[in-house]
C-alpha beads as a LAMMPS data file, in Angstrom:
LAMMPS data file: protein, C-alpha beads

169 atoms
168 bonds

1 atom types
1 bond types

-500.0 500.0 xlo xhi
-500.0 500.0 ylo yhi
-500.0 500.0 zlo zhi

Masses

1 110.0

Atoms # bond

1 1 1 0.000 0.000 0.000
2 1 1 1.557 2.999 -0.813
3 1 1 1.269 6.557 1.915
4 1 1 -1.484 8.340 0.581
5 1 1 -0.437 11.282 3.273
6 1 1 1.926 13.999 2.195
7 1 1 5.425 15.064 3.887
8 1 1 3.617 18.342 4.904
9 1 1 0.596 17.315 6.364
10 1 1 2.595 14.387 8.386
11 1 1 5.228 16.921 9.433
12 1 1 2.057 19.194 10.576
13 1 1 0.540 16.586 12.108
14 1 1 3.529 15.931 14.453
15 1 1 4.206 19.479 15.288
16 1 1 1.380 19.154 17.007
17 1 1 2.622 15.979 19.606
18 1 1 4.195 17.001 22.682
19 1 1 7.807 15.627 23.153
20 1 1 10.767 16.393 26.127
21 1 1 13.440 18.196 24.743
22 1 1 16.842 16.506 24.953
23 1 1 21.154 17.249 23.994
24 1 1 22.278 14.065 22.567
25 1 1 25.999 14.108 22.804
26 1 1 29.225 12.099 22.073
27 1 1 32.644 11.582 22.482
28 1 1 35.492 9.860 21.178
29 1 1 37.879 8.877 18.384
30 1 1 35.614 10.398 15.711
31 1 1 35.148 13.849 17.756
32 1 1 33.412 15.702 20.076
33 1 1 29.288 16.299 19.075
34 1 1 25.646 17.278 20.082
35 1 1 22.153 17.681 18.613
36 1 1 18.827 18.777 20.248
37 1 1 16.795 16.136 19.648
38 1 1 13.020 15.285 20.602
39 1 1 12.652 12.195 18.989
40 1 1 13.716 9.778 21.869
41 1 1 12.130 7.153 23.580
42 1 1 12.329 4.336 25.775
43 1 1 12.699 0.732 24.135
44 1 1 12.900 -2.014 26.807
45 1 1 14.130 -2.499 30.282
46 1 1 15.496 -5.472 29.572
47 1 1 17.915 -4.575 28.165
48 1 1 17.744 -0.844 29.501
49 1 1 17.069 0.510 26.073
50 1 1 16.352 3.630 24.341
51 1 1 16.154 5.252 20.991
52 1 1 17.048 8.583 18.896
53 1 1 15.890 9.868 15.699
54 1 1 18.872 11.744 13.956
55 1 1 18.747 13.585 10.746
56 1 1 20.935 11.677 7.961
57 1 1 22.059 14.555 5.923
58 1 1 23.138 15.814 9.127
59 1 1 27.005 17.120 9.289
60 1 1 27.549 14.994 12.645
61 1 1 25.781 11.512 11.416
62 1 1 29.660 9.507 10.741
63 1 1 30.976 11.108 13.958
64 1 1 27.875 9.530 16.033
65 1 1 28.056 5.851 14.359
66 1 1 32.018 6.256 14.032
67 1 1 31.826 6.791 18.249
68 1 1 29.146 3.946 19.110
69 1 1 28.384 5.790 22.298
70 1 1 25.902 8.977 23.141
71 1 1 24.247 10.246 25.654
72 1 1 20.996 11.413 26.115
73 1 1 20.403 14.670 28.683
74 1 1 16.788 15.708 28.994
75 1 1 16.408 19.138 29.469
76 1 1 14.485 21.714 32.107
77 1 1 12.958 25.222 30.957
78 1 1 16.554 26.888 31.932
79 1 1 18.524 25.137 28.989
80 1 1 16.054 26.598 26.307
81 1 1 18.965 28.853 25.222
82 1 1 21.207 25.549 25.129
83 1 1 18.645 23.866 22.689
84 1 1 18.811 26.149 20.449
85 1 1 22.097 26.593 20.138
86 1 1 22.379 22.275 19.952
87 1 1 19.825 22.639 17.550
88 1 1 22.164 25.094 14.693
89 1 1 22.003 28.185 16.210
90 1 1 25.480 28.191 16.640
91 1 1 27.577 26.263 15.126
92 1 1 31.225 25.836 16.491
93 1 1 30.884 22.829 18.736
94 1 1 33.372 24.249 21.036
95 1 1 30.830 27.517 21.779
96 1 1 28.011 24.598 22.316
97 1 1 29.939 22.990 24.750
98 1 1 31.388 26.491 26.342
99 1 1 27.228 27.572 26.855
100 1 1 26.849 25.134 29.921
101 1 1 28.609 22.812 32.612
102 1 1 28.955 19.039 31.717
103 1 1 30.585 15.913 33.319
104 1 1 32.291 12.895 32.022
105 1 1 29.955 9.713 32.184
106 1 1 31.497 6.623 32.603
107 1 1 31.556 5.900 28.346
108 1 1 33.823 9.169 28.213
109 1 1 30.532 11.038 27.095
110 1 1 29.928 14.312 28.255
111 1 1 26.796 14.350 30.309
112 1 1 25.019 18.050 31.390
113 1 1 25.348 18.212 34.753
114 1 1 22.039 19.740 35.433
115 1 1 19.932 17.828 33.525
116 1 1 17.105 15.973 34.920
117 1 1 18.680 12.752 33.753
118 1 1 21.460 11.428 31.605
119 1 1 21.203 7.935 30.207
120 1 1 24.319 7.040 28.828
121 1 1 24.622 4.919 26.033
122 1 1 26.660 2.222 23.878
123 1 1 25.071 2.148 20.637
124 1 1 23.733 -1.003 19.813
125 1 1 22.465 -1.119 16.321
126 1 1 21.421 1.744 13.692
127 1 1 18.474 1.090 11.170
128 1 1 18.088 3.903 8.622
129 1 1 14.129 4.912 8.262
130 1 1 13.421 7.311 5.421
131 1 1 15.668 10.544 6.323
132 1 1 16.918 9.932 9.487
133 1 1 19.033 7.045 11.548
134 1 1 17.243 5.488 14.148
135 1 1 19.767 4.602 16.689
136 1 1 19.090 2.263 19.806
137 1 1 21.224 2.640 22.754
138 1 1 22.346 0.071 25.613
139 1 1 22.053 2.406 28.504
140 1 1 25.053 1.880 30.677
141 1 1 24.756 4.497 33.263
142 1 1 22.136 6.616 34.446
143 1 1 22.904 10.252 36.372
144 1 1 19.810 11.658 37.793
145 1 1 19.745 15.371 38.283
146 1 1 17.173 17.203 39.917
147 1 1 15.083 20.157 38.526
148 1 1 11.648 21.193 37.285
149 1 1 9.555 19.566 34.610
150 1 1 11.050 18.422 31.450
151 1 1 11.193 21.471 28.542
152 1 1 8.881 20.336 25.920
153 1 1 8.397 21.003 22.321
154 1 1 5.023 21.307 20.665
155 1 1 3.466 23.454 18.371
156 1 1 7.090 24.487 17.210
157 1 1 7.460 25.991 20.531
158 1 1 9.540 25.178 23.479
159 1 1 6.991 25.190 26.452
160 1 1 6.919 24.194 30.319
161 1 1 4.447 22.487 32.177
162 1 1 3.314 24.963 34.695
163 1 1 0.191 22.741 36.425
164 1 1 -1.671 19.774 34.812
165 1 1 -3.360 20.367 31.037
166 1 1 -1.420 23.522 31.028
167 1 1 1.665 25.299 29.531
168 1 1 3.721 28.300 29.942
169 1 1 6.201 29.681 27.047

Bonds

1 1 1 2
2 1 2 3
3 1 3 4
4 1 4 5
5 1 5 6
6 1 6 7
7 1 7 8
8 1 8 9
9 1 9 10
10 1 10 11
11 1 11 12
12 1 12 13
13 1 13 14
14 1 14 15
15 1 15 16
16 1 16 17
17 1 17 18
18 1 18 19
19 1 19 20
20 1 20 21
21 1 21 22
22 1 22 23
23 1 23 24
24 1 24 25
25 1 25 26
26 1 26 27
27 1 27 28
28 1 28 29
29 1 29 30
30 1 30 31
31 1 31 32
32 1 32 33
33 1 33 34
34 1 34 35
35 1 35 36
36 1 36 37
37 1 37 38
38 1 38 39
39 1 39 40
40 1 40 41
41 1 41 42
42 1 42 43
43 1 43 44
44 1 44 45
45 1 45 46
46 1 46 47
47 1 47 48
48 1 48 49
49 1 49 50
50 1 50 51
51 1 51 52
52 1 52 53
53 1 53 54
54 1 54 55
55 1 55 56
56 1 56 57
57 1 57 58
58 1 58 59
59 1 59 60
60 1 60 61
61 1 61 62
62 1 62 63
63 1 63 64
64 1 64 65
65 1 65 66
66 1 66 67
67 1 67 68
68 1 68 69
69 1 69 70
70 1 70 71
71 1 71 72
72 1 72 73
73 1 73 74
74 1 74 75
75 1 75 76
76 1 76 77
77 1 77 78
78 1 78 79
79 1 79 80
80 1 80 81
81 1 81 82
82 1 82 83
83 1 83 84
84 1 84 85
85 1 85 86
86 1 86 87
87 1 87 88
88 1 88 89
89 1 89 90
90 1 90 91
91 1 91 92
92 1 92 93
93 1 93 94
94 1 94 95
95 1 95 96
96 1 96 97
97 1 97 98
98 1 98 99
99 1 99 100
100 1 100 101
101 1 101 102
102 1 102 103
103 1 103 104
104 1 104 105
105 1 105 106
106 1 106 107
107 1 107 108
108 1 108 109
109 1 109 110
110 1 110 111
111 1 111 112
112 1 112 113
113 1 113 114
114 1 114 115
115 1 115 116
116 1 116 117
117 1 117 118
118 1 118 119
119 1 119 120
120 1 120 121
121 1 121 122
122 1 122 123
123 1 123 124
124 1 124 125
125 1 125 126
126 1 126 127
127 1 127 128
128 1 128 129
129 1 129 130
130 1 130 131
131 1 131 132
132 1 132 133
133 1 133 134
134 1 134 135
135 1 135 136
136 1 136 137
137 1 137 138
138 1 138 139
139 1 139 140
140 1 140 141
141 1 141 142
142 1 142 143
143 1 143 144
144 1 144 145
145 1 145 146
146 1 146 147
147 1 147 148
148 1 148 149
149 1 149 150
150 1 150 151
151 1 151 152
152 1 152 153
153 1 153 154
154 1 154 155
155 1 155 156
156 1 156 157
157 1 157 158
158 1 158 159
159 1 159 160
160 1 160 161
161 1 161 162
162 1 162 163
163 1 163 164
164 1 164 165
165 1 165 166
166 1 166 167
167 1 167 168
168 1 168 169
């Protein structure tokens, strides 16, 4: 059966679902990266494993599958200037990393020490979807921060929960 729904109206469609923002980062022999990402989720707790969406054409893609490792650090409303500038607003990786305070995890991945969790992850397989990688991750460590609620993205808007069936902006 071929999609009878347009790339528009799909992309539409999920601009409208609610996601937690996150900084996927690496480390390691293929260099030093990060994306904001919102297209994470977990996959099974046994084996503690989750997943991230990352753009193909993306400049970073061989450094992420050349490193086999990530980390995922979901975000609170005080790193909103951080996503954006993980998301291309700036684009020296060194000035990403310079924006905030991070810690090594355990992989050698740098993990944002005031997030409201880190999962830190070996990569364990990589299936290509359409335009992006889809890459599952062995979580190896967690670090739980603390904080407020998780940032969240929806109607192409970063947003906070501020009390239930609400959000501020």
């Amino acid at each position: 059966m071929e999609a009878q729904v347009s790339q528009l109206d799909f992309r539409n469609a999920m601009a409208r679902v609610c996601a937690p923002v996150n900084i996927v980062t690496t480390d390691g022999p293929a260099g030093r990266g990060g994306f904001t990402a919102t297209a994470m989720c977990s996959v099974s707790d046994n084996p503690p494993t989750l997943l991230v969406c990352m753009n193909e054409r993306s400049a970073q893609t061989a450094l992420f599958l050349a490193n086999r490792r990530f980390c995922v650090n979901v975000l609170t409303q005080q790193h909103m200037h951080l996503a954006a500038k993980f998301a291309g607003a700036i684009r020296d990786m060194t000035e990403r990393y310079q924006a905030a305070s991070w810690q090594i995890m355990p992989s050698g991945v740098p993990a944002l020490t005031d997030a409201i969790v880190s999962f830190d992850c070996e990569t364990d397989n990589v299936h290509r979807v359409g335009s992006h990688n889809v890459m599952f991750g062995r979580v190896v460590d967690i670090r739980h921060g603390s904080g407020e609620a998780a940032l969240l993205y929806v109607d192409r808007c970063y947003r906070q929960p501020t009390a239930l069936g609400s959000f501020g902006g």
